[in-house]
C-alpha positions in Angstrom: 2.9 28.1 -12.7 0.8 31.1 -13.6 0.2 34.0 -11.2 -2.6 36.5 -11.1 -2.0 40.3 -11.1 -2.1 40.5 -7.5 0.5 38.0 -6.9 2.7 39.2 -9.3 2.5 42.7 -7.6 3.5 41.2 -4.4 6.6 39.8 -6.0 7.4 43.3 -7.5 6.9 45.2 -3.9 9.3 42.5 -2.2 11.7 42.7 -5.1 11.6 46.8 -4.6 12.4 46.1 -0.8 15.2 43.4 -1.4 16.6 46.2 -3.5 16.3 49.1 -1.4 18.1 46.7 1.4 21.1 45.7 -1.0 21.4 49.3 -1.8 21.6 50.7 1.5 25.1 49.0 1.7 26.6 49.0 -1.4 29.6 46.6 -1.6 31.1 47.6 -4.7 29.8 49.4 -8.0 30.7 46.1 -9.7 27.7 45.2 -12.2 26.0 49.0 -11.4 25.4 48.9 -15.1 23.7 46.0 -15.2 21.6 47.0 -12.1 20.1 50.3 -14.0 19.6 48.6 -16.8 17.2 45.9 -14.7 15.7 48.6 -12.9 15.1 50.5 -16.6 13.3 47.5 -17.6 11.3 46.9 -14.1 10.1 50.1 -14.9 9.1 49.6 -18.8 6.9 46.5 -17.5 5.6 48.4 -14.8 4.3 51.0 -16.9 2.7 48.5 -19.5 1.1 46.7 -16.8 -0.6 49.6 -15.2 -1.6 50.8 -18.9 -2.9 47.0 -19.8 -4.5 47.5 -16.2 -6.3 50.6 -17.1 -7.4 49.7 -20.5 -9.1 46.3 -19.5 -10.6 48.4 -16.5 -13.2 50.3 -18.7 -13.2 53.7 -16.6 -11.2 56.8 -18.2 -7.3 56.2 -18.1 -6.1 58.5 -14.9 -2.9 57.1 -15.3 -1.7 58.2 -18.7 0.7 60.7 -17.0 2.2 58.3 -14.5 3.2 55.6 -17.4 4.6 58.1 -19.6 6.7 59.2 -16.3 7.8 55.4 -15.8 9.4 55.5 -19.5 11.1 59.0 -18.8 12.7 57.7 -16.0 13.3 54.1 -17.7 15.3 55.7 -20.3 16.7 58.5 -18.2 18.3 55.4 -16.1 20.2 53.9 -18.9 20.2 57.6 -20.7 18.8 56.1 -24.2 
């Protein structure tokens, strides 16, 4: 199966929202590691996507500040 960007971007906005749901009702903390440490690494390939995005795109990177945010608050998550 392959999936253009713009699919795979729909997958990661419903994923967010399934998230945010599941979070507004918290069960237990049980596996809360294991949840930051998938959201750490959501963020990592968020930021590389949007910094492949930009490169291929051919205009001046404006988003240089907003990936190097993403990894701050990657690492800041799982406090590397």
């Amino acid at each position: 199966m392959s999936v253009n960007e713009y699919e795979a971007s729909l997958i990661v906005r419903a994923g967010a929202e399934l998230l945010r749901v599941a979070s507004s009702d918290p069960r237990s903390e049980e596996g809360y590691e294991a949840v930051k440490a998938n959201i750490s690494e959501a963020l990592e390939g968020i930021a590389e996507a949007l910094a492949n995005f930009e490169a291929s795109s051919g205009a001046p990177s404006r988003s240089t500040g907003w990936v190097q945010d993403l990894r701050r608050v990657a690492d800041d998550i799982v406090q590397r």
